[in-house]
C-alpha positions as CSV (number, residue, x, y, z in Angstrom):
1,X,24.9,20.5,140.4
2,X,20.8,20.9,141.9
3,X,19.3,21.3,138.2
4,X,15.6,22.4,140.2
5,X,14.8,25.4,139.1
6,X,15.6,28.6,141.6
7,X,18.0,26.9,143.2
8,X,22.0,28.4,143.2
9,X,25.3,27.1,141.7
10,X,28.7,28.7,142.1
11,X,30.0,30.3,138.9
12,X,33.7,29.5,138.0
13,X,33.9,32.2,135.1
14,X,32.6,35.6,136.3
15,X,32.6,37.0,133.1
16,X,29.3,35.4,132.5
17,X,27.1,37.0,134.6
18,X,26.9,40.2,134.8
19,X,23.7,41.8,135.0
20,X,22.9,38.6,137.7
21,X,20.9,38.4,140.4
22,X,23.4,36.8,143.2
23,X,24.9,35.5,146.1
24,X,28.5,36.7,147.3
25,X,29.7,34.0,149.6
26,X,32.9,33.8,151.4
27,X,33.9,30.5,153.3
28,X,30.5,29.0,153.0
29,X,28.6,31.9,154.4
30,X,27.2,34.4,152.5
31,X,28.3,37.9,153.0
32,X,25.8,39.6,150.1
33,X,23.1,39.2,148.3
34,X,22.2,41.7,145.0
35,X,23.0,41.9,141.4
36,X,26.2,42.0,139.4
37,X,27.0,45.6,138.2
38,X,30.6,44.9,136.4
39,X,33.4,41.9,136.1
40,X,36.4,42.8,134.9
41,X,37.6,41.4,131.6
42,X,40.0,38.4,133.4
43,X,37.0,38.1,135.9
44,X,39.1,38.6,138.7
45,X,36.8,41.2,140.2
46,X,33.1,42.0,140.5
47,X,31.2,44.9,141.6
48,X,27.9,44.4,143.3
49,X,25.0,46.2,144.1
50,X,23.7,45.0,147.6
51,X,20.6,44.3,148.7
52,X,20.7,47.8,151.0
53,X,21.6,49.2,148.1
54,X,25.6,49.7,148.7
55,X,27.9,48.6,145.5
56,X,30.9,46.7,146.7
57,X,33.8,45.2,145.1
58,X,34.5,41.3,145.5
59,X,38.0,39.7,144.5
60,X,38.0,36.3,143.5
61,X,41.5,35.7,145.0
62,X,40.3,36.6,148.5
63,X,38.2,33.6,148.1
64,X,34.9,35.0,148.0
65,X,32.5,33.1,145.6
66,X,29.4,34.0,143.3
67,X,26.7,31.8,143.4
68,X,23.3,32.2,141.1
69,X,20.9,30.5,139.5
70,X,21.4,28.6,136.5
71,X,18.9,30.7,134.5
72,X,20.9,33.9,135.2
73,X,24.7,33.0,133.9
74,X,25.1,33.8,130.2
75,X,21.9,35.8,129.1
76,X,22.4,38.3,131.1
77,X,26.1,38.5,129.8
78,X,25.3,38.7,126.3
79,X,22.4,41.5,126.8
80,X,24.4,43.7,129.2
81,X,26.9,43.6,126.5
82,X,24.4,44.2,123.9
83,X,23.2,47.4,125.7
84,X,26.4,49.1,125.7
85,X,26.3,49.2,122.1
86,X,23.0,51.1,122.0
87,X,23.0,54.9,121.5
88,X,22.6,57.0,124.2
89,X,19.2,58.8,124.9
90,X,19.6,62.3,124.7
């Protein structure tokens, strides 16, 4: 793994990052870039929002791949999951 700051790794476990800022890659060539909305609880699937804007749905068994940096896998788990527990604004 490239420990220099900024630079991207591939994430095995998707549960850990949503809320990340990322890289969808499929076959070595990267097909997205934009930030993790939702993973499903098996982390099978994720659901970004693109970089135009568009939110897509990636599946891990059609051998796409999310790549970030190391500074975005786990915090941004555990605050998005903090969040949902906050009242809503009325």
């Amino acid at each position: 793994m490239n420990s220099k700051p900024g630079a991207l790794r591939r994430i095995d476990d998707w549960t850990s990052v949503n809320g990340a800022a990322a890289e969808i890659l499929l076959k070595g060539r990267t097909m997205a870039r934009g930030v993790i909305d939702r993973v499903t609880s098996d982390g099978a699937i994720a659901w970004v929002y693109d970089d135009t804007g568009r939110r897509r749905l990636y599946e891990r068994c059609e051998s796409f791949e999310i790549w970030v940096t190391p500074e975005d896998v786990g915090l941004n788990y555990k605050v998005n999951q903090a969040l949902m527990y906050l009242p809503a604004p009325y």
